[in-house]
C-alpha positions as CSV (number, residue, x, y, z in Angstrom):
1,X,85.2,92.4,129.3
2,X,81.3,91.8,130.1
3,X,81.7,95.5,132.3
4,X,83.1,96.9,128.7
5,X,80.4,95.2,126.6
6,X,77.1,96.1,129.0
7,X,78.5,99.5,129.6
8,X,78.7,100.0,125.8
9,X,75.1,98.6,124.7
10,X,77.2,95.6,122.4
11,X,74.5,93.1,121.2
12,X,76.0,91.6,118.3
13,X,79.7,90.5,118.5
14,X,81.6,89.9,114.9
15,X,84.4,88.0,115.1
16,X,86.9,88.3,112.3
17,X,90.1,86.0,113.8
18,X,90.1,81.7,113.5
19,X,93.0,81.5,116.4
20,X,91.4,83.5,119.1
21,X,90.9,81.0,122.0
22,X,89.7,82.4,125.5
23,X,92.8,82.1,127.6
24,X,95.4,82.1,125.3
25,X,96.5,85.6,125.8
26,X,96.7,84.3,129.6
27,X,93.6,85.8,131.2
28,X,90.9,84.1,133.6
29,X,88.2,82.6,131.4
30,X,85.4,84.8,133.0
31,X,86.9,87.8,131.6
32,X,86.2,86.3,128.4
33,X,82.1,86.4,129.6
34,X,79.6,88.2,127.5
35,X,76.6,89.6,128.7
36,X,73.5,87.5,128.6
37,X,71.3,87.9,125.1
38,X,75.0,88.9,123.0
39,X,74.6,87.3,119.8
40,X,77.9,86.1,118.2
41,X,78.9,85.2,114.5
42,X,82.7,83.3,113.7
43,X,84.0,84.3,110.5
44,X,86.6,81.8,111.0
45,X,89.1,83.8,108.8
46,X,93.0,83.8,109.0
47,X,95.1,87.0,108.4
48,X,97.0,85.6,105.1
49,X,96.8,87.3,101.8
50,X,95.4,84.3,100.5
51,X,92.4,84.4,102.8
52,X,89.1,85.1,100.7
53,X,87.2,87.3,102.6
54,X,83.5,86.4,102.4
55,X,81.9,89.6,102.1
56,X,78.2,88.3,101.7
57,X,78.1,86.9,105.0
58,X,80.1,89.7,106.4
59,X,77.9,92.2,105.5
60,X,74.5,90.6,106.0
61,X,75.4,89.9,109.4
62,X,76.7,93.7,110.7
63,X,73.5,94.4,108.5
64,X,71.3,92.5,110.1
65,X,72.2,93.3,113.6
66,X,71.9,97.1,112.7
67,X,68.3,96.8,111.4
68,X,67.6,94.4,114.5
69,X,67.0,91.5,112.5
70,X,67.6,88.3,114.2
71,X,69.8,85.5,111.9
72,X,71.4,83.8,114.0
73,X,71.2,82.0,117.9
74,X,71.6,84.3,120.9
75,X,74.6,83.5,122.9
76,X,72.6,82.4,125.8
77,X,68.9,82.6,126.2
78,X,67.1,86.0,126.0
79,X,63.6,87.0,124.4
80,X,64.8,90.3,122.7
81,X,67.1,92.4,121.1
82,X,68.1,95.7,121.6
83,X,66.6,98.2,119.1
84,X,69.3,100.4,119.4
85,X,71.8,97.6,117.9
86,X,75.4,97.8,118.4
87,X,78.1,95.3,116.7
88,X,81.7,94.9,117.8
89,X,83.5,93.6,115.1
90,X,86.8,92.0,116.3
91,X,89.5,90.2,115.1
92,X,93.4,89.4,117.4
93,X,94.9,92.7,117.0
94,X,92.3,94.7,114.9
95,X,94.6,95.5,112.3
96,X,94.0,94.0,108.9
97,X,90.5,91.1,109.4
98,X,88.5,93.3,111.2
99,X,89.4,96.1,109.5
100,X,88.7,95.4,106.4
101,X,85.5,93.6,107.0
102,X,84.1,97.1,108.0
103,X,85.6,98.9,105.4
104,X,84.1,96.6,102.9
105,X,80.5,96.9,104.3
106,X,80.8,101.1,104.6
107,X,81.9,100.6,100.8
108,X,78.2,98.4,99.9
109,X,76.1,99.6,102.1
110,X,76.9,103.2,101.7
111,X,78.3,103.3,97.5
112,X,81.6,104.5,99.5
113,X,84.7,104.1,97.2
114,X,87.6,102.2,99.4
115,X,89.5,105.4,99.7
116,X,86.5,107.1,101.5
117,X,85.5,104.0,103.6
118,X,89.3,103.5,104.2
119,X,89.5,107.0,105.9
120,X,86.1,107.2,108.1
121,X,87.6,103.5,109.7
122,X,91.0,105.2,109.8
123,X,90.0,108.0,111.5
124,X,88.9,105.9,114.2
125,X,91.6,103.5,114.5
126,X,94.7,104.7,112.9
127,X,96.4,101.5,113.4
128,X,94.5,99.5,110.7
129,X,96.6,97.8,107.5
130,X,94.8,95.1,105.7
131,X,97.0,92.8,104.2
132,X,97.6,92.7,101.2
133,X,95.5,89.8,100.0
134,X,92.6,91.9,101.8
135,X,92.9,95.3,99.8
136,X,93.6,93.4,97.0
137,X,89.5,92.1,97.5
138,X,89.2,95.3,98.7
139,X,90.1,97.2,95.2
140,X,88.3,94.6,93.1
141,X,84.8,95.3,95.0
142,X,85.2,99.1,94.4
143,X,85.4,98.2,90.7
144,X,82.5,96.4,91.1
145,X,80.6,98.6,92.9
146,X,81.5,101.5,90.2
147,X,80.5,99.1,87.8
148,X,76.9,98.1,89.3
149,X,76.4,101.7,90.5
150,X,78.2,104.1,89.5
151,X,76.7,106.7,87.1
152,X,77.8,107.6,83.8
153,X,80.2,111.1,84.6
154,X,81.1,113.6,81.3
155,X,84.2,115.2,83.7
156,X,85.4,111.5,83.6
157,X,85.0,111.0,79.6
158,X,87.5,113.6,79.1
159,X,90.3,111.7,81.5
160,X,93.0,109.6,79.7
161,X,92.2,105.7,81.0
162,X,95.2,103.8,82.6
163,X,95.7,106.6,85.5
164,X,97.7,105.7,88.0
165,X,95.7,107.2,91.0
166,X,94.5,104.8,92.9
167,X,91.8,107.0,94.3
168,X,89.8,107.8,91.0
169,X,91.5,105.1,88.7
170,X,88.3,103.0,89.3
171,X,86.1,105.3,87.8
172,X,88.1,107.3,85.2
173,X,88.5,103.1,83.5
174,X,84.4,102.7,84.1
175,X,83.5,106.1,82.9
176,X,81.4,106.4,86.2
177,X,81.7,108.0,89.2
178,X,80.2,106.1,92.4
179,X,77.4,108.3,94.3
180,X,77.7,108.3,98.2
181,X,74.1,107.4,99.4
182,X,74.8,110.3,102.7
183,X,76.5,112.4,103.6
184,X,80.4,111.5,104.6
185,X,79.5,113.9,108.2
186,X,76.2,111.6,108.1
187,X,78.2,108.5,108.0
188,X,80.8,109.6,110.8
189,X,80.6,112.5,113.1
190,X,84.8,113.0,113.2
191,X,85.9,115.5,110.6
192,X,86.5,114.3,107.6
193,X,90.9,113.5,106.8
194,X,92.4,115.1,104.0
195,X,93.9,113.0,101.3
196,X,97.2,113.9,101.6
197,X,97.0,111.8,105.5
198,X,96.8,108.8,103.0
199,X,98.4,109.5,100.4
200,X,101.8,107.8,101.6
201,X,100.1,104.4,103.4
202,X,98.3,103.8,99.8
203,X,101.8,103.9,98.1
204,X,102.4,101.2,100.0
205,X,99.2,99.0,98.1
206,X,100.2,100.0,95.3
207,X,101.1,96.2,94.1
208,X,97.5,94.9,95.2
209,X,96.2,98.1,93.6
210,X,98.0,96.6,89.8
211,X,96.7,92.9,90.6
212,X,93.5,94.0,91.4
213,X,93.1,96.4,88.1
214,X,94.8,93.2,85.9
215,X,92.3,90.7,87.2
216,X,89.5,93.1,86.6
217,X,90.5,93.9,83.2
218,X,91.0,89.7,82.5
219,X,87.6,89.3,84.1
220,X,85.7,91.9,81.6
221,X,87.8,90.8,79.1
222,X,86.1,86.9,79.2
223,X,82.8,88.2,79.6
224,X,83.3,90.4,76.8
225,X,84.4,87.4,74.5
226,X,81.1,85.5,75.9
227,X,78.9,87.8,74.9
228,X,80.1,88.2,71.7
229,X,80.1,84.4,71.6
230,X,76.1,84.6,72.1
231,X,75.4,87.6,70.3
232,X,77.1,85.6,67.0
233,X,76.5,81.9,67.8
């Protein structure tokens, strides 16, 4: 493992799981060694659909370690960091934790809806499925996101609400459409997946998709009876 991580240039280390133990998979502790200066952050986070996923601390952390901020201790005691940062984000089997913690900060940090940060993570690991707890949180940050972000479209004022594609449903209900901040090629160097490579997996969230768009609609629909409270006393 330290051969991998040196040979690589990992200096931050994510990890996603709360049951990963060194050993319990049977190997030597020393392959479970990380090179001296590593810095590593626990999420702590179990792979239920109950599990909130907390995406503040998620994302300043990959963040941090990408601008070569230093947050938190190093794993042993070194005087610098890399500047050319690298995080490995990890979680038991890389399927649904770890995967949806980096789709999640490709969606905030680069105003990526979850269909195109889905892809670019998907493209390089084809075995990733959040649970469905996870895209559940998943679908409700693109909504907020879109919200917060997203800039008022005309094409989209001409779409009947309600639409049942989960790709654009987001944005044809906010009358926005969210504004990549590069390039998708910018953002990953693999060519870019057509739609249609999805199209069947995403059937499958389909019932996270409608619990995500009822508790967003329930969410604006209390704010919008609270500000009407204080606009009329």
């Amino acid at each position: 493992m330290i051969d991998i991580l040196q040979e690589l240039g990992i200096t931050h280390i994510l990890n996603c799981a709360l049951e990963f133990n060194q050993g319990s998979d049977g190997k030597p502790f020393v392959d479970y060694k990380v090179p001296d200066g590593v810095i590593i952050h626990h999420l702590n986070m179990i792979d239920e659909p109950g599990q909130p996923m907390n995406f503040e601390d998620s994302f300043k952390f990959i963040d941090d370690a990408l601008n070569g901020t230093k947050t938190t201790q190093l794993h042993s005691s070194c005087s610098a960091l890399n500047h050319q940062s690298k995080i490995f984000v990890h979680c038991y089997m890389g399927v649904s934790r770890s995967a949806s913690v980096v789709i999640e900060y490709l969606m905030e940090k680069y105003h990526l809806t979850l269909n195109q940060a889905y892809k670019i993570v998907y493209h390089q690991r084809s075995v990733i499925f959040p649970n469905f707890g996870f895209m559940k949180q998943l679908y409700l940050k693109e909504y907020e996101l879109v919200d917060q972000i997203g800039v008022e479209d005309q094409q989209l004022q001409k779409l009947p609400k309600n639409d049942n594609n989960q790709y654009m449903s987001k944005e044809i209900d906010l009358r926005k459409r969210i504004q990549p901040l590069n390039g998708i090629q910018e953002i990953s160097k693999l060519p870019e997946l057509n739609d249609r490579e999805l199209i069947q997996l995403f059937k499958v969230y389909q019932v996270p998709y409608n619990q995500a768009k009822d508790e967003w609609n329930q969410r604006r629909s209390v704010e919008d009876k609270e500000q009407k409270k204080t606009q009329y006393g």
